[in-house]
mmCIF entry with sequence, helices, sheets and N, C-alpha, C, O atoms, coordinates in Angstrom:
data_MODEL
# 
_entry.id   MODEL 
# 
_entity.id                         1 
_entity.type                       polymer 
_entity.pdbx_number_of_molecules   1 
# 
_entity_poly.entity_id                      1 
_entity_poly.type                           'polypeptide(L)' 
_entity_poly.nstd_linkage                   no 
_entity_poly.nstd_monomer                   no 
_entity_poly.pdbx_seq_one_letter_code       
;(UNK)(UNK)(UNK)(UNK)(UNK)(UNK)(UNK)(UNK)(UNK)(UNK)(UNK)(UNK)(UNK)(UNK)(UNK)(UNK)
(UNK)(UNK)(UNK)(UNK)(UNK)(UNK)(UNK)(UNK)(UNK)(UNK)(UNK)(UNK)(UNK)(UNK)(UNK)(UNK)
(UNK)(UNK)(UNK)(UNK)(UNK)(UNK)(UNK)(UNK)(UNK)(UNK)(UNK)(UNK)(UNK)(UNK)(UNK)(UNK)
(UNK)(UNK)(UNK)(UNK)(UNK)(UNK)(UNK)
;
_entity_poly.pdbx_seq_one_letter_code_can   XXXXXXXXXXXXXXXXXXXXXXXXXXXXXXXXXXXXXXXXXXXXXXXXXXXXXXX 
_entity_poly.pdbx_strand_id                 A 
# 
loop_
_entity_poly_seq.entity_id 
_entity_poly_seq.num 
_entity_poly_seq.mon_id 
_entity_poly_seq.hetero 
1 1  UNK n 
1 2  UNK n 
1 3  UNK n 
1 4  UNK n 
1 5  UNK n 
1 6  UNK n 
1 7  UNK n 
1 8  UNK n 
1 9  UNK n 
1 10 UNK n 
1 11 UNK n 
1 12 UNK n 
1 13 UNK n 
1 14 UNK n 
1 15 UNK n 
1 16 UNK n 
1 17 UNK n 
1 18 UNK n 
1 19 UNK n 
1 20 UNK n 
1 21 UNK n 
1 22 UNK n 
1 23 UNK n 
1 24 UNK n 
1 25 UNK n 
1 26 UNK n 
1 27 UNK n 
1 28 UNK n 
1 29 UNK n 
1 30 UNK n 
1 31 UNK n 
1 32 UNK n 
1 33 UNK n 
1 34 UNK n 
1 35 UNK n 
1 36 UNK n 
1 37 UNK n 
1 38 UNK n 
1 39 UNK n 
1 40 UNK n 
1 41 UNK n 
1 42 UNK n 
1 43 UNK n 
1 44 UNK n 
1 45 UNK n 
1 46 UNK n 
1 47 UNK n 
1 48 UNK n 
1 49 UNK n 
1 50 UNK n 
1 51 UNK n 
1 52 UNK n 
1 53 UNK n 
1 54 UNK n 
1 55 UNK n 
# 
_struct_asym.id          A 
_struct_asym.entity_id   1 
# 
loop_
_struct_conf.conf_type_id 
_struct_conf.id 
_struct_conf.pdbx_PDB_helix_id 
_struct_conf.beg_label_comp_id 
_struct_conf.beg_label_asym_id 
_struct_conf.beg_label_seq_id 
_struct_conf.pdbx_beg_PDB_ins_code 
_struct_conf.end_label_comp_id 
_struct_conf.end_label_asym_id 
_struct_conf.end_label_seq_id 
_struct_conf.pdbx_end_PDB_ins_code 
_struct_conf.beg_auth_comp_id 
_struct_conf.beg_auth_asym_id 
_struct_conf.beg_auth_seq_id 
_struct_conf.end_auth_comp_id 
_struct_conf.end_auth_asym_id 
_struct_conf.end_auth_seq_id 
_struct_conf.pdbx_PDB_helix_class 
_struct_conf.details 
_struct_conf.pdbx_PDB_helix_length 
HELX_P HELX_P1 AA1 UNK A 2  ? UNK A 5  ? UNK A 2  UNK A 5  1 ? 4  
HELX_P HELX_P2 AA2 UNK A 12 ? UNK A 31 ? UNK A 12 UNK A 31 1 ? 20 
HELX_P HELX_P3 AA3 UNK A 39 ? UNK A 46 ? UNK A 39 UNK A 46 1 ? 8  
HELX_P HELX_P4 AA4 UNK A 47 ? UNK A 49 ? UNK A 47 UNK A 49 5 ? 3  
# 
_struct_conf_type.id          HELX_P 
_struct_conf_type.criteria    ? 
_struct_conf_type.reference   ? 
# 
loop_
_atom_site.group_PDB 
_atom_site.id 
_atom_site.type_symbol 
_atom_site.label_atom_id 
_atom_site.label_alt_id 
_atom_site.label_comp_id 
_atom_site.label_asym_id 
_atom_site.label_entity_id 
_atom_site.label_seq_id 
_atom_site.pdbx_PDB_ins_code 
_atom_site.Cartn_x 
_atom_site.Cartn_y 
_atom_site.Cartn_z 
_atom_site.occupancy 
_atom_site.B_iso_or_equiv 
_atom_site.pdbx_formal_charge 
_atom_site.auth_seq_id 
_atom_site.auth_comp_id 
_atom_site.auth_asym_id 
_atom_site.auth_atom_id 
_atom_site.pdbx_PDB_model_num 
ATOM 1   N N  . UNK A 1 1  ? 76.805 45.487 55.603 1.00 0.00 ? 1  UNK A N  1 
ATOM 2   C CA . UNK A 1 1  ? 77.736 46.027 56.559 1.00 0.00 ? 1  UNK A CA 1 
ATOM 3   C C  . UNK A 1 1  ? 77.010 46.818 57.643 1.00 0.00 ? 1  UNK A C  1 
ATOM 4   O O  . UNK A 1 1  ? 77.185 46.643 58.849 1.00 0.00 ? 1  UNK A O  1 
ATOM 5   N N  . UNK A 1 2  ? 76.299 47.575 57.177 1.00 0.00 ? 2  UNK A N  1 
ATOM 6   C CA . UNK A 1 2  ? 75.409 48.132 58.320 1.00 0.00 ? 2  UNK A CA 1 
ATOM 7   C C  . UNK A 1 2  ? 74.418 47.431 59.260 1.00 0.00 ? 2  UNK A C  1 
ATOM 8   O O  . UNK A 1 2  ? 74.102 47.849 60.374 1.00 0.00 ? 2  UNK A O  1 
ATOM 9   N N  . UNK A 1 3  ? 73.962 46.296 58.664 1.00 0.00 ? 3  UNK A N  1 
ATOM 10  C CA . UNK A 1 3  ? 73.245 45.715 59.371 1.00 0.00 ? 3  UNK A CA 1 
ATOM 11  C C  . UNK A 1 3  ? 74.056 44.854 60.520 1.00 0.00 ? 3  UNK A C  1 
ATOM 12  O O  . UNK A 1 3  ? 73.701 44.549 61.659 1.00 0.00 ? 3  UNK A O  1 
ATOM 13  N N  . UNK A 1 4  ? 75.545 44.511 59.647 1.00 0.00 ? 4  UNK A N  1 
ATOM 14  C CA . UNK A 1 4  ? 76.265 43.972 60.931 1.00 0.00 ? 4  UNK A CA 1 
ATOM 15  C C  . UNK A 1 4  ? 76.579 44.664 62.209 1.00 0.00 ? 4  UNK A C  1 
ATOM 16  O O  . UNK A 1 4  ? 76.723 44.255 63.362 1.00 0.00 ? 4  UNK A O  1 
ATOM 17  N N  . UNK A 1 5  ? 76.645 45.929 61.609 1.00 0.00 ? 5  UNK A N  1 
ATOM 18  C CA . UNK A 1 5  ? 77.571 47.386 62.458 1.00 0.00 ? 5  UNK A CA 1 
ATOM 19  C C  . UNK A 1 5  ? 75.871 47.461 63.927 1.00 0.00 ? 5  UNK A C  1 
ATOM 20  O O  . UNK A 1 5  ? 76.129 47.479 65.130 1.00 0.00 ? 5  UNK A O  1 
ATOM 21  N N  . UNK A 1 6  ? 74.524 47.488 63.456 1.00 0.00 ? 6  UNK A N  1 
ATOM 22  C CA . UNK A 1 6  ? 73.839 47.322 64.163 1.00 0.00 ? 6  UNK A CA 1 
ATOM 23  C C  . UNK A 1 6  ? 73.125 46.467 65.219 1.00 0.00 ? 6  UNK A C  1 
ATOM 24  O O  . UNK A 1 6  ? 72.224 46.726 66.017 1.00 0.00 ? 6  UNK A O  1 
ATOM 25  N N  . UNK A 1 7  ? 74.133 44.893 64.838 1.00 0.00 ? 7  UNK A N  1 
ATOM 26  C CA . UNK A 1 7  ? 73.804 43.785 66.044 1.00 0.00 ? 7  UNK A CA 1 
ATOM 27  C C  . UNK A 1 7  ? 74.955 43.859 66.545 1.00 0.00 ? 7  UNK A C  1 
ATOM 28  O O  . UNK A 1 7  ? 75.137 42.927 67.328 1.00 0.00 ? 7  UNK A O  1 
ATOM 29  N N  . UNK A 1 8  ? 75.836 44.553 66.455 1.00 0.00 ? 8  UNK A N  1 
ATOM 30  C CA . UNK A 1 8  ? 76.902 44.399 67.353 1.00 0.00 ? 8  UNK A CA 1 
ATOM 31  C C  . UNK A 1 8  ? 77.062 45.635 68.029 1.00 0.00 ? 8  UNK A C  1 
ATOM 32  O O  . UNK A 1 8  ? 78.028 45.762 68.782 1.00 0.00 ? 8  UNK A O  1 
ATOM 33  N N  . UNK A 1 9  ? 76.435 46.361 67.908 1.00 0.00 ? 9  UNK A N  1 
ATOM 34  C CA . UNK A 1 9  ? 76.031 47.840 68.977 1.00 0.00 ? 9  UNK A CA 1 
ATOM 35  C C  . UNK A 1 9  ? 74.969 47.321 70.127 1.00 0.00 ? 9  UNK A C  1 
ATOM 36  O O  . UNK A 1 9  ? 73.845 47.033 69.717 1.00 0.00 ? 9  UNK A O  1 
ATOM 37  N N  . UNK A 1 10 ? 75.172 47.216 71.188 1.00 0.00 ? 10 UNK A N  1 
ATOM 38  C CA . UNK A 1 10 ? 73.766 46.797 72.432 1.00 0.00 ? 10 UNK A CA 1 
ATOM 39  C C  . UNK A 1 10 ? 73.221 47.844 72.393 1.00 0.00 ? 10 UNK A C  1 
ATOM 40  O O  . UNK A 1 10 ? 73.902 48.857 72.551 1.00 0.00 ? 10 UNK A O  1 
ATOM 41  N N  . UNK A 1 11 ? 72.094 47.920 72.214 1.00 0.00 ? 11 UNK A N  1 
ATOM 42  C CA . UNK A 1 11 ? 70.928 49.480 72.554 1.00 0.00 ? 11 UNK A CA 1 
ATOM 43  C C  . UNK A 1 11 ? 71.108 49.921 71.164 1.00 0.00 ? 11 UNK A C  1 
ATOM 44  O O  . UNK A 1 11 ? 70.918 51.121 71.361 1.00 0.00 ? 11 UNK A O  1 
ATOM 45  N N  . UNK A 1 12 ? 71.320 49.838 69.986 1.00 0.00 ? 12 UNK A N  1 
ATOM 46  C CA . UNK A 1 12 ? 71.266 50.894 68.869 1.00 0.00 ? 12 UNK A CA 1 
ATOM 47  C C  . UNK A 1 12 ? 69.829 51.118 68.734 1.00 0.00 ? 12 UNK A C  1 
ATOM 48  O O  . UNK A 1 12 ? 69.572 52.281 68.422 1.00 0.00 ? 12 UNK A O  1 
ATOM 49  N N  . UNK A 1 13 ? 69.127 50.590 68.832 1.00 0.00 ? 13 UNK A N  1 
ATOM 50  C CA . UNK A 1 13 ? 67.647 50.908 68.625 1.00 0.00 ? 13 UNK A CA 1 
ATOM 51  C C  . UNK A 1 13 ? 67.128 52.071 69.345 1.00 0.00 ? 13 UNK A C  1 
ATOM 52  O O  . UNK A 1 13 ? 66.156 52.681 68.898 1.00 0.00 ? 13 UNK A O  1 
ATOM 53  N N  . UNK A 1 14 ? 67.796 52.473 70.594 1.00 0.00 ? 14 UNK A N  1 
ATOM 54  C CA . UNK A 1 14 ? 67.955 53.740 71.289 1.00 0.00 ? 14 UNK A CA 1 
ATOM 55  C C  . UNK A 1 14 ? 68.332 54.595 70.499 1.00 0.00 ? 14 UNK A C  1 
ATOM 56  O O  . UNK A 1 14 ? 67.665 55.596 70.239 1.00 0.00 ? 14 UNK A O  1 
ATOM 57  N N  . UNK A 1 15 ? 69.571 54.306 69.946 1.00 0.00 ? 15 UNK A N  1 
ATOM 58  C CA . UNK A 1 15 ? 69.979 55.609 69.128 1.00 0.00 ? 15 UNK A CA 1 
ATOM 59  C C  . UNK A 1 15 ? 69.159 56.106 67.917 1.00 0.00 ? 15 UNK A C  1 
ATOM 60  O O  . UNK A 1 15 ? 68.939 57.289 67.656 1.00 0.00 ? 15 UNK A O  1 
ATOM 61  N N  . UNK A 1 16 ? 68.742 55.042 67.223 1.00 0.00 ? 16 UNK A N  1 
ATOM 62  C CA . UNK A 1 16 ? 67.974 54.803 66.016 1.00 0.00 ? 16 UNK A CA 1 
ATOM 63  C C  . UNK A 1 16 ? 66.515 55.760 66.521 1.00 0.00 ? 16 UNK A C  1 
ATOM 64  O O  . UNK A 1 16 ? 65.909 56.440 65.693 1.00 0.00 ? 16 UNK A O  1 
ATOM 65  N N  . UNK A 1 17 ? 66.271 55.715 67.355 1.00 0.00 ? 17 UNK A N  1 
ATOM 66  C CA . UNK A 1 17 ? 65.082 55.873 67.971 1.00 0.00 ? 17 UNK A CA 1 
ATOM 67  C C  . UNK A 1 17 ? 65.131 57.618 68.466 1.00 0.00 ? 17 UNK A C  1 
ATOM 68  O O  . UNK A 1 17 ? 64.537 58.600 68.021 1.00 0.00 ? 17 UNK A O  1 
ATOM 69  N N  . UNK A 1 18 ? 65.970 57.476 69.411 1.00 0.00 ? 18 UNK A N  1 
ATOM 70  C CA . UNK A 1 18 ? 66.541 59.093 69.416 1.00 0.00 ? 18 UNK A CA 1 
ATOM 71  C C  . UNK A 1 18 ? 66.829 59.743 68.373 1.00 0.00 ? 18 UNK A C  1 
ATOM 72  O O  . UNK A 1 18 ? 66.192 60.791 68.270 1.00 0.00 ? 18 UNK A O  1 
ATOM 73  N N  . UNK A 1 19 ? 67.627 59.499 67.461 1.00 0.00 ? 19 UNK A N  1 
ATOM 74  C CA . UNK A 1 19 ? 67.883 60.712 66.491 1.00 0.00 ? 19 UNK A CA 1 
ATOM 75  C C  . UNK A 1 19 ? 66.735 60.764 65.404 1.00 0.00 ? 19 UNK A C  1 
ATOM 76  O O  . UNK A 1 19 ? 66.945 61.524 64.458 1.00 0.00 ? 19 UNK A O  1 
ATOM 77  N N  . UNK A 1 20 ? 65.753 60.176 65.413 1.00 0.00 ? 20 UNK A N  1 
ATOM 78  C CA . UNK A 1 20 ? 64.275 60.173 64.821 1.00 0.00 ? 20 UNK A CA 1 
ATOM 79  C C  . UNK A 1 20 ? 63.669 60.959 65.273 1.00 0.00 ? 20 UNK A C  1 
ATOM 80  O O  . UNK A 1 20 ? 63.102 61.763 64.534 1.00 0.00 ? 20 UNK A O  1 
ATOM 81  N N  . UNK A 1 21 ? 63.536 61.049 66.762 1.00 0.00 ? 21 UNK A N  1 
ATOM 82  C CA . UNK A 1 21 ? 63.325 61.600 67.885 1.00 0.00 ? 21 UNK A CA 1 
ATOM 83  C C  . UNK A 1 21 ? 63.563 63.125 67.323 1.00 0.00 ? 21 UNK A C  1 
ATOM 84  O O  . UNK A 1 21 ? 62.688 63.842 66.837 1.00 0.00 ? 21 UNK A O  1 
ATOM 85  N N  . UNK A 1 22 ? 64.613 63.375 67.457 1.00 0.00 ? 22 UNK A N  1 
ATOM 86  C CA . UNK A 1 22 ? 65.720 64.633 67.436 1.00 0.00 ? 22 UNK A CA 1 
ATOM 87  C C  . UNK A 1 22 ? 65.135 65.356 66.152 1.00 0.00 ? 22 UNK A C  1 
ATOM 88  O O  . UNK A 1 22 ? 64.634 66.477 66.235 1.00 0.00 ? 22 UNK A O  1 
ATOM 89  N N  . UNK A 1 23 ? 65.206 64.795 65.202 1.00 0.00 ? 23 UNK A N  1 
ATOM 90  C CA . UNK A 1 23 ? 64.444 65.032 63.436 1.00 0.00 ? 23 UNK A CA 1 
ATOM 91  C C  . UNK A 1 23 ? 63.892 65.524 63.575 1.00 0.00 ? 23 UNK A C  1 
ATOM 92  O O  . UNK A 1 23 ? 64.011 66.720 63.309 1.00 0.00 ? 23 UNK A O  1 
ATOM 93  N N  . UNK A 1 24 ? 62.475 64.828 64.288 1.00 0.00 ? 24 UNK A N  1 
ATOM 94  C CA . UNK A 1 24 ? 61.282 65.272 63.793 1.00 0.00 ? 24 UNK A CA 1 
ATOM 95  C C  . UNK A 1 24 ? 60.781 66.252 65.350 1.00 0.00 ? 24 UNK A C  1 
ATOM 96  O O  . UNK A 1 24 ? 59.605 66.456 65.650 1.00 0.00 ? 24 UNK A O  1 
ATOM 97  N N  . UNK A 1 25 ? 61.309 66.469 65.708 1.00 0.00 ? 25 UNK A N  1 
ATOM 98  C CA . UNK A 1 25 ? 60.970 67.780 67.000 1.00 0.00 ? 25 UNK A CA 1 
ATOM 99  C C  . UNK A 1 25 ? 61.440 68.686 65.832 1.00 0.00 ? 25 UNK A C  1 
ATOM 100 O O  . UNK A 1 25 ? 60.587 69.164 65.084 1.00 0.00 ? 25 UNK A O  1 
ATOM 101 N N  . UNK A 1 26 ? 62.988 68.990 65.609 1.00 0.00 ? 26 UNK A N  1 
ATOM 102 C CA . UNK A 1 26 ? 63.459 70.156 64.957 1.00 0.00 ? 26 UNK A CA 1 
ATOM 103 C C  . UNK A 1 26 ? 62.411 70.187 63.192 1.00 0.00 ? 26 UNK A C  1 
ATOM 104 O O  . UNK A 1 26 ? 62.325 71.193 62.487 1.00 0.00 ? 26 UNK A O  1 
ATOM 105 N N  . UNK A 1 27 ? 62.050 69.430 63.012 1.00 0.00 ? 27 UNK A N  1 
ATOM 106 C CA . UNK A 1 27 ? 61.033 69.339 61.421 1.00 0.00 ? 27 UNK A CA 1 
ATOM 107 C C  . UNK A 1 27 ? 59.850 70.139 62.376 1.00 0.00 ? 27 UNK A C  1 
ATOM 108 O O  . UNK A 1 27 ? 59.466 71.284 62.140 1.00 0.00 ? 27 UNK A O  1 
ATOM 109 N N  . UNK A 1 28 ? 59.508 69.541 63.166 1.00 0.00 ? 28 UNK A N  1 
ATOM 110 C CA . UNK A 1 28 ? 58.048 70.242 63.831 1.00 0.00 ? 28 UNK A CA 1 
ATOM 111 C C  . UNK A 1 28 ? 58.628 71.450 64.443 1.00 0.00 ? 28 UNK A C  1 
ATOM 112 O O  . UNK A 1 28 ? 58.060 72.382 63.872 1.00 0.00 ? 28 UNK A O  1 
ATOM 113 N N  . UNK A 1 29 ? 59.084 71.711 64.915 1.00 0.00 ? 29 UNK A N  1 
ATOM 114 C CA . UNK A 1 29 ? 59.438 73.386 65.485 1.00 0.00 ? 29 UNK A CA 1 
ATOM 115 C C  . UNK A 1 29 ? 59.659 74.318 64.029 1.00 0.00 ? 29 UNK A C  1 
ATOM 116 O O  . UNK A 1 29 ? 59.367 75.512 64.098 1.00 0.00 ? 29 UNK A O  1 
ATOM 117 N N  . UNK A 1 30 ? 60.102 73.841 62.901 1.00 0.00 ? 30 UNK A N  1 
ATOM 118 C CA . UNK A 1 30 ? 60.292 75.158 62.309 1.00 0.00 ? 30 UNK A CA 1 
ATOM 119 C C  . UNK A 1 30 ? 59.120 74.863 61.134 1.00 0.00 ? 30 UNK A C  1 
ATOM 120 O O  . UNK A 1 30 ? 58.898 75.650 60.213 1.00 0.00 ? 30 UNK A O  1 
ATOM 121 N N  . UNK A 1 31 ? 58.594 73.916 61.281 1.00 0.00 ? 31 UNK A N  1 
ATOM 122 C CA . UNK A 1 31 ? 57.019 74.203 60.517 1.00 0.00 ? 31 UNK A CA 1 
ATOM 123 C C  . UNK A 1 31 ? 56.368 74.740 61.412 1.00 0.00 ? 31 UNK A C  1 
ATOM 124 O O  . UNK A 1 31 ? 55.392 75.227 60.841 1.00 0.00 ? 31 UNK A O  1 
ATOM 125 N N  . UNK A 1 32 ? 56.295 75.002 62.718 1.00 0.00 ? 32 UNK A N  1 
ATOM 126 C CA . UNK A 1 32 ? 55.031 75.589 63.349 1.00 0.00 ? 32 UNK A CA 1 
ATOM 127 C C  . UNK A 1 32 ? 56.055 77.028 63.812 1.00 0.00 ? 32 UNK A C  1 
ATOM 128 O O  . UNK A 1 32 ? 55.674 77.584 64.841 1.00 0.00 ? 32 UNK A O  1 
ATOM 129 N N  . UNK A 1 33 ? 57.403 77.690 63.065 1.00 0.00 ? 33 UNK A N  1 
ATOM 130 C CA . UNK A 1 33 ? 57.920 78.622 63.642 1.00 0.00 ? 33 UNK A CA 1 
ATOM 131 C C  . UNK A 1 33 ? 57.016 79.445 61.903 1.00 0.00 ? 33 UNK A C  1 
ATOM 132 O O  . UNK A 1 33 ? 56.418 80.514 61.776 1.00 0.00 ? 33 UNK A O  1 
ATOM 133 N N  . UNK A 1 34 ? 57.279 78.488 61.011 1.00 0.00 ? 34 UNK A N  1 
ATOM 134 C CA . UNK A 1 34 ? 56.496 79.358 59.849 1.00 0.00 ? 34 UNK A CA 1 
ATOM 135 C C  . UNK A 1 34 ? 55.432 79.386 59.698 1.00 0.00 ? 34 UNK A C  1 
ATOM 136 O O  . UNK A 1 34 ? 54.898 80.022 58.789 1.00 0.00 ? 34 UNK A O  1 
ATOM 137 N N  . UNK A 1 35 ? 54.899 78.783 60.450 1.00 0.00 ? 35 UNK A N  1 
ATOM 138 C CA . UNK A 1 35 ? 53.136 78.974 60.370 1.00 0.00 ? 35 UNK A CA 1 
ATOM 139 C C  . UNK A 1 35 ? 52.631 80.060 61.231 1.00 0.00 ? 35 UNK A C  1 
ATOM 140 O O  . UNK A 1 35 ? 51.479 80.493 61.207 1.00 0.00 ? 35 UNK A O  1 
ATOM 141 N N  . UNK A 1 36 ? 53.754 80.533 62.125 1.00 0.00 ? 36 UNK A N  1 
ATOM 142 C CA . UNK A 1 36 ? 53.297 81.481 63.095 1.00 0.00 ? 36 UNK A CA 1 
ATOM 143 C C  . UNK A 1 36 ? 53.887 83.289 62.311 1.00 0.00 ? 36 UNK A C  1 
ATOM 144 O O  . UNK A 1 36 ? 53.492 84.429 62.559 1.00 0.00 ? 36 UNK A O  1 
ATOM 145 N N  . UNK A 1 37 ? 54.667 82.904 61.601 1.00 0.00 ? 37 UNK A N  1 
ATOM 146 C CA . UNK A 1 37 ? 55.331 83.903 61.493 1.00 0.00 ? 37 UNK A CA 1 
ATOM 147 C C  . UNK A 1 37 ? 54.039 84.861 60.497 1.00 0.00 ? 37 UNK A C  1 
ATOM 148 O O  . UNK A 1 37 ? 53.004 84.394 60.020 1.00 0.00 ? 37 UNK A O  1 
ATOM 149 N N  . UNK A 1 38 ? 54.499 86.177 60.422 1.00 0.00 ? 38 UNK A N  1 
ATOM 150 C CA . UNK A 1 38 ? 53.827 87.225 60.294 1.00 0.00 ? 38 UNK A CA 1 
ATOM 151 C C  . UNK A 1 38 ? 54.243 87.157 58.313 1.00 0.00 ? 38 UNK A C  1 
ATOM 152 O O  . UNK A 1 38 ? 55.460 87.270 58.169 1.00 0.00 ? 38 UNK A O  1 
ATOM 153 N N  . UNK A 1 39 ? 53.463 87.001 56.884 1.00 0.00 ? 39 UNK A N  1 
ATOM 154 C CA . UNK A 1 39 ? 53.622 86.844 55.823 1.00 0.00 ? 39 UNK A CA 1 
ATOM 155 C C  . UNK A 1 39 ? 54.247 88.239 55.422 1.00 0.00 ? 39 UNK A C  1 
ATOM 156 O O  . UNK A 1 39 ? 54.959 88.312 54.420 1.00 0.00 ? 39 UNK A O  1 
ATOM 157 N N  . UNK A 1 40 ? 54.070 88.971 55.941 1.00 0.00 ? 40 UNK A N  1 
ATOM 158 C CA . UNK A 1 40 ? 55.197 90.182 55.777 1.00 0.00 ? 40 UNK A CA 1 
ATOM 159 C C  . UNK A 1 40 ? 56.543 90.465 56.047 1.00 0.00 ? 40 UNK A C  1 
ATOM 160 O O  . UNK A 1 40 ? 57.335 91.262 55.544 1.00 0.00 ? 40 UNK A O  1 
ATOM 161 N N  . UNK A 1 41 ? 56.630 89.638 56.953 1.00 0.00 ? 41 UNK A N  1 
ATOM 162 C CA . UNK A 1 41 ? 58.188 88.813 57.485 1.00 0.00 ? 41 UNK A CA 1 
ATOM 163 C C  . UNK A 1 41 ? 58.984 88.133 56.586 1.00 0.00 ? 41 UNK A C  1 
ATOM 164 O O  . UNK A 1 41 ? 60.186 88.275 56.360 1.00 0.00 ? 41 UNK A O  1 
ATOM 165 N N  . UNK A 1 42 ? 58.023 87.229 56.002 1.00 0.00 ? 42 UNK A N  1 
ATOM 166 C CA . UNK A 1 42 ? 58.282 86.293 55.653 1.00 0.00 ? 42 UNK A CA 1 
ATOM 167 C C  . UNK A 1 42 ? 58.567 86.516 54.121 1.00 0.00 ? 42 UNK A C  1 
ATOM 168 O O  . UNK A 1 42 ? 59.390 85.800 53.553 1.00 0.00 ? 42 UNK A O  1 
ATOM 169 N N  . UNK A 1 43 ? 57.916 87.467 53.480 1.00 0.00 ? 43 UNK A N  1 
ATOM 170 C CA . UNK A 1 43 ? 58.145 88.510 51.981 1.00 0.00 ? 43 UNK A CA 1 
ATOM 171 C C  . UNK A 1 43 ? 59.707 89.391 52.178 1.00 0.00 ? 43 UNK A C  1 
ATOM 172 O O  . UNK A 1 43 ? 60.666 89.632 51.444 1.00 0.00 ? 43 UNK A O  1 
ATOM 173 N N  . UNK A 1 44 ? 59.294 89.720 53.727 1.00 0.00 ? 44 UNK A N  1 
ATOM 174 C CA . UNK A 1 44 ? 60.953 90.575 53.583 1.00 0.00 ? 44 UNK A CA 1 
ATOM 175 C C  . UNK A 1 44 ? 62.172 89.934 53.187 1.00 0.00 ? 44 UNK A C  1 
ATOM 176 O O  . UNK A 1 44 ? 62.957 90.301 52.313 1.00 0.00 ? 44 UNK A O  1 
ATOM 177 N N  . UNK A 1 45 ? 62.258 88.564 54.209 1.00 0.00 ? 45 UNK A N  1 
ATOM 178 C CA . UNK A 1 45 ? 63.070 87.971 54.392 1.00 0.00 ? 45 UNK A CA 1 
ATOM 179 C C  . UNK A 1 45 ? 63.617 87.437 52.989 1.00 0.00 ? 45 UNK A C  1 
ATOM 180 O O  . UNK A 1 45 ? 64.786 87.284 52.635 1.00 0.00 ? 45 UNK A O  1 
ATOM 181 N N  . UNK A 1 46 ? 62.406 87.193 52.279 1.00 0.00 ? 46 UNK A N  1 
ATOM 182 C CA . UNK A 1 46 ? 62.596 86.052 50.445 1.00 0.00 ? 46 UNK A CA 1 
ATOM 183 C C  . UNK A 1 46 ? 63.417 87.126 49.845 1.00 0.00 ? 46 UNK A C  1 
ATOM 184 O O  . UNK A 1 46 ? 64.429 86.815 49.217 1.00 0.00 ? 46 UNK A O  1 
ATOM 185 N N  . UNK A 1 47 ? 62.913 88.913 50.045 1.00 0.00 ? 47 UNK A N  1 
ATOM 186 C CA . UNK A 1 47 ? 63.915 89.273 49.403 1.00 0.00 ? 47 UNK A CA 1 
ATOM 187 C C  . UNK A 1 47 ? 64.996 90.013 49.556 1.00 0.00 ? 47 UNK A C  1 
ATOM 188 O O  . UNK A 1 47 ? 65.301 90.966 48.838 1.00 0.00 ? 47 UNK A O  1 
ATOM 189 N N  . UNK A 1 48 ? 65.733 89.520 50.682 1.00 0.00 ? 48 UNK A N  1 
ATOM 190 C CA . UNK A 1 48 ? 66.265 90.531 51.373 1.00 0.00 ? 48 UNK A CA 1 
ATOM 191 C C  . UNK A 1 48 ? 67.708 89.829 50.161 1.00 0.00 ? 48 UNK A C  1 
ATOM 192 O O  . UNK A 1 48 ? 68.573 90.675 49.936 1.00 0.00 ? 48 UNK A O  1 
ATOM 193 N N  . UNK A 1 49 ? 67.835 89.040 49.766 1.00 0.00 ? 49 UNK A N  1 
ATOM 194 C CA . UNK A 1 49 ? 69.177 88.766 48.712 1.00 0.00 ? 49 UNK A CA 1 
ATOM 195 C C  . UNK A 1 49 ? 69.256 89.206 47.580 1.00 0.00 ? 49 UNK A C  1 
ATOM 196 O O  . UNK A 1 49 ? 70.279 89.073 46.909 1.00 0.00 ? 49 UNK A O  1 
ATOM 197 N N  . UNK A 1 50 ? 67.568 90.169 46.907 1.00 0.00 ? 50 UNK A N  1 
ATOM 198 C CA . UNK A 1 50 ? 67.789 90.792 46.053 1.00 0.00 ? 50 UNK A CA 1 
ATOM 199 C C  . UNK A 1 50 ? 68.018 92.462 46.161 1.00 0.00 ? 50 UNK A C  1 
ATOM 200 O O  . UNK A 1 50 ? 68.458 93.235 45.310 1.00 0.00 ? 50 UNK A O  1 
ATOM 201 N N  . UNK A 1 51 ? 67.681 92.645 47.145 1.00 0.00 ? 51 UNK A N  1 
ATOM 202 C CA . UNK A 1 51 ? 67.781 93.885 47.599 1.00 0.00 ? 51 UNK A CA 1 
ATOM 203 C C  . UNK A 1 51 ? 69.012 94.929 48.133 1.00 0.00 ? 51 UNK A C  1 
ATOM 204 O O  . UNK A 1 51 ? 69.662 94.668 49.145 1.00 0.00 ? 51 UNK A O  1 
ATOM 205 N N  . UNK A 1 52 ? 69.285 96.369 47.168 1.00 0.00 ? 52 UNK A N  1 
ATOM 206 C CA . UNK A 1 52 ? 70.660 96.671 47.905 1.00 0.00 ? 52 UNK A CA 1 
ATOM 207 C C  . UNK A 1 52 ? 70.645 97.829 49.226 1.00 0.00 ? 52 UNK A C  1 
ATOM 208 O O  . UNK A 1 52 ? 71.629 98.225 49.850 1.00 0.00 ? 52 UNK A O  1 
ATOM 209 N N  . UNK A 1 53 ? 69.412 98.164 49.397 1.00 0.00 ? 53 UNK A N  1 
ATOM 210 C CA . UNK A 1 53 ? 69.233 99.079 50.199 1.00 0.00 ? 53 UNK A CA 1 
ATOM 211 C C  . UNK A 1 53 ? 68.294 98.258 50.923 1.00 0.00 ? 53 UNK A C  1 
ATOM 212 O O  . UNK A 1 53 ? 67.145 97.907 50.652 1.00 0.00 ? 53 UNK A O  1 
ATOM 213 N N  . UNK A 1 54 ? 69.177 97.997 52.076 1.00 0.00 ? 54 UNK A N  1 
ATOM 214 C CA . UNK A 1 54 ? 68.253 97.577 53.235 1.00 0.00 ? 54 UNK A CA 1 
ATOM 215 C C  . UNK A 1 54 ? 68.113 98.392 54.679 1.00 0.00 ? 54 UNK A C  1 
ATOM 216 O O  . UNK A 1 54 ? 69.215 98.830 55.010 1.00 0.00 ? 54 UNK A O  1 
ATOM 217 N N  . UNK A 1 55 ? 67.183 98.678 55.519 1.00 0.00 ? 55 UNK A N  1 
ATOM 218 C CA . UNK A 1 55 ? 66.530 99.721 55.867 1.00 0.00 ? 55 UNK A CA 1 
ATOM 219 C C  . UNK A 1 55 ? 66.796 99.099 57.485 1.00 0.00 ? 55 UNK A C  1 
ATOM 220 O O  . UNK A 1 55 ? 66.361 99.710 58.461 1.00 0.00 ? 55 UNK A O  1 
# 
């Protein structure tokens, strides 16, 4: 069914292509937003759901 749903779309390979597109920008922006981030940040943040006094 899907494969039918895709020869009868003109251009799906655009779309197919774009939202791959779209993926892997937003996959690469927030691996290189955690690679930048500060590991003390990044400790706060893990426990900020166990914590009842937050500052």
């Amino acid at each position: 069914m899907f494969k039918q749903f895709l020869n009868q779309v003109d251009g799906s390979q655009v779309y197919l292509i774009t939202s791959l597109g779209i993926f892997l920008l937003f996959f690469i922006m927030v691996a290189a937003l955690l690679l930048v981030m500060k590991k003390d940040k990044i400790k706060y943040m893990s426990e900020l759901p166990l914590k009842d006094d937050i500052q």
